[in-house]
C-alpha positions as CSV (number, residue, x, y, z in Angstrom):
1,X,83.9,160.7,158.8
2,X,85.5,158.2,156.3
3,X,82.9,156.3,153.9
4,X,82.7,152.6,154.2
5,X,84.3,149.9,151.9
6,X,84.7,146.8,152.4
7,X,87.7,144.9,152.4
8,X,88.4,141.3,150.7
9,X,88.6,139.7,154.3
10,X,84.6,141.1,154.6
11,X,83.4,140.1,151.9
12,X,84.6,136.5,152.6
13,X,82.8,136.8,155.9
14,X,79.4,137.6,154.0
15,X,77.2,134.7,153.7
16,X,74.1,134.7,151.2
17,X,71.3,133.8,153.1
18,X,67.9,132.1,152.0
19,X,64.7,133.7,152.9
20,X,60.8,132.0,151.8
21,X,58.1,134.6,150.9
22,X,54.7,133.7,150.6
23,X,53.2,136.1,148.2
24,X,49.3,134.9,148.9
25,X,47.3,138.0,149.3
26,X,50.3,140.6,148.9
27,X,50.0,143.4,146.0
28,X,52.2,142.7,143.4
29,X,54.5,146.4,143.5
30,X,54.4,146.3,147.2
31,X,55.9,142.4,147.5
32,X,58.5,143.1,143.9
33,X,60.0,146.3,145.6
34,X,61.1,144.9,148.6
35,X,62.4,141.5,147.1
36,X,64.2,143.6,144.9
37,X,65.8,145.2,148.3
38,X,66.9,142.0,149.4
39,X,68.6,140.5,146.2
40,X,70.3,143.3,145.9
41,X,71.4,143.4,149.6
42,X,70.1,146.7,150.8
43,X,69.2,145.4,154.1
44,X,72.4,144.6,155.5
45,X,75.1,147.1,156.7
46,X,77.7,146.1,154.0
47,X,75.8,147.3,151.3
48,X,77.9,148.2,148.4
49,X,76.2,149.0,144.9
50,X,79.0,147.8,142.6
51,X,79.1,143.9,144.4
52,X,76.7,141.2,144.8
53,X,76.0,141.2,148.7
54,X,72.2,140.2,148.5
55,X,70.6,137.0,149.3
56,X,68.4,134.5,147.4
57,X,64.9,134.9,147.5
58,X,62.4,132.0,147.4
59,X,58.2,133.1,146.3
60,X,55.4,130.5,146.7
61,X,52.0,130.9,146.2
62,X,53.1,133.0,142.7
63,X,49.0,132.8,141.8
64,X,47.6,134.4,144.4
65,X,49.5,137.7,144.3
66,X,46.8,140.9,144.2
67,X,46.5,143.3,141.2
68,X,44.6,146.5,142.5
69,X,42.0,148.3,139.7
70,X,41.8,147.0,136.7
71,X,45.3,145.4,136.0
72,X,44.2,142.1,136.1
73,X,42.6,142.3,132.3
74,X,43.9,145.6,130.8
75,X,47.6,145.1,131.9
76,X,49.3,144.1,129.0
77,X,52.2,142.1,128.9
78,X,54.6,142.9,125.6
79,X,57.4,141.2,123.6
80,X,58.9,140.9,119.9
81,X,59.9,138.3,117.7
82,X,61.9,139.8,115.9
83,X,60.2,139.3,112.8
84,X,57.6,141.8,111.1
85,X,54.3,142.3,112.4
86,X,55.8,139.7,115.9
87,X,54.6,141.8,118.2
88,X,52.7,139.7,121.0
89,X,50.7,140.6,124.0
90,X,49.4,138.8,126.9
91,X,47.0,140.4,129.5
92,X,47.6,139.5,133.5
93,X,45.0,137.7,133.1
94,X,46.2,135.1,130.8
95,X,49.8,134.8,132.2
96,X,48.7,134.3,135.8
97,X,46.5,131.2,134.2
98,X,49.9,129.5,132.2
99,X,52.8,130.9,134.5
100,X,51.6,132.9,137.4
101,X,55.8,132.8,138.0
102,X,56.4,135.0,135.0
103,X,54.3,138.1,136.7
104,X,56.3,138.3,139.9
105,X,59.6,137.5,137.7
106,X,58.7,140.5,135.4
107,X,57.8,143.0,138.2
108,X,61.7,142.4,140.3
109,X,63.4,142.2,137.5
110,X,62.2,145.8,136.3
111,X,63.6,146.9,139.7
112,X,67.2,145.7,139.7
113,X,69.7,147.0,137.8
114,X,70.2,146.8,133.5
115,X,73.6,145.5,133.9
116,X,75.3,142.4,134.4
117,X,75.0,142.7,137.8
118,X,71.7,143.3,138.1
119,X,71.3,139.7,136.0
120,X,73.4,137.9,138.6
121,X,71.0,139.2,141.5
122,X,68.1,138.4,139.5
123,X,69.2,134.7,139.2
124,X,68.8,134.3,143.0
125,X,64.9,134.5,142.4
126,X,63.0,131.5,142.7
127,X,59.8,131.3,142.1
128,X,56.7,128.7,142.5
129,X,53.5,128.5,141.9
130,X,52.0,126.3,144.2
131,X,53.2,126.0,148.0
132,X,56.2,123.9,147.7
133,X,59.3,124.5,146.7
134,X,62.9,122.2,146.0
135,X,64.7,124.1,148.1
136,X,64.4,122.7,151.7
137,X,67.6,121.7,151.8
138,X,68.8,125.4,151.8
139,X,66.3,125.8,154.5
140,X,65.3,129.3,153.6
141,X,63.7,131.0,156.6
142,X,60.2,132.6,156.3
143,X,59.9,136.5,156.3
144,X,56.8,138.4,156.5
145,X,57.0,141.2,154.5
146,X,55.0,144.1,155.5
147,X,54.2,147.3,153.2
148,X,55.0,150.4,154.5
149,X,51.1,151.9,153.9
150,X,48.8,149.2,154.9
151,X,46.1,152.3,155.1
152,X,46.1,152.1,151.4
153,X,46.0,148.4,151.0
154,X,43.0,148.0,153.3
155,X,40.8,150.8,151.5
156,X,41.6,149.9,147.9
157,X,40.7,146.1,149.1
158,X,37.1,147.6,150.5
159,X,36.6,149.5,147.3
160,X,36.7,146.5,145.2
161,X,34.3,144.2,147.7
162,X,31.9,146.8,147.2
163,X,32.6,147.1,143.6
């Protein structure tokens, strides 16, 4: 059995398709994992890890993406000035109210790849907050995507109604 590779003539066959996710009611690692799968083009056959095969993703509804527990006030967001004493913090909380983008953004972009690849596939993220988007001309088909353990989903949602 020979391993796969593809050839020039392939990868000039490989289109970069469009796909809409709406991220209303999903949990946040759930919905960030699999987009991550997508940009960097793990669902198709042709999957190589040293090229850019994946497609771009487009989010809506960035603000109504679930935290489960108590992420939504004591996860902390983190970055540095530089300076002394620049350290700054944000809680979930306070992001999701300025730019609900920023917390889907952060969550795929710890998934790809620390290389300049992996900042190539993370430039085919788009993300809104509201339910439109610029990008009908691309016309981006919808996916639903499904977690693999909706079990778990359904009973940490029932602990917190009764919470």
């Amino acid at each position: 059995m020979r391993t796969y590779f593809p050839k020039k003539k392939d990868l000039e066959e490989i289109s970069h398709s469009w796909y809409l996710v709406d991220a209303e009611g999903k949990v946040l690692g759930r919905l960030a994992s699999q987009i991550a799968k997508i940009l960097q083009g793990k669902h198709k056959p042709q999957y190589t890890p040293h090229l850019d095969l994946g497609d771009y993703v487009v989010v809506i509804n960035a603000e109504k993406v679930k935290l489960t527990g108590k992420k939504e006030k004591e996860k902390r967001y983190y970055h540095h000035s530089g300076y002394v004493g620049g350290l700054k913090s944000k809680t979930v909380e306070d992001l999701r109210k300025k730019h609900p983008e920023e917390i889907i953004q952060h969550a795929v972009k710890g998934m790809l790849p620390k290389t300049p690849l992996g900042r190539k596939m993370f430039k085919k993220l788009k993300v809104y907050k509201g339910n439109t988007h610029p990008h009908q001309a691309q016309n981006p088909q919808y996916i639903e995507l499904v977690s693999s353990r909706p079990d778990i989903i359904t009973s940490v949602n029932n602990s917190q109604e009764g919470a």
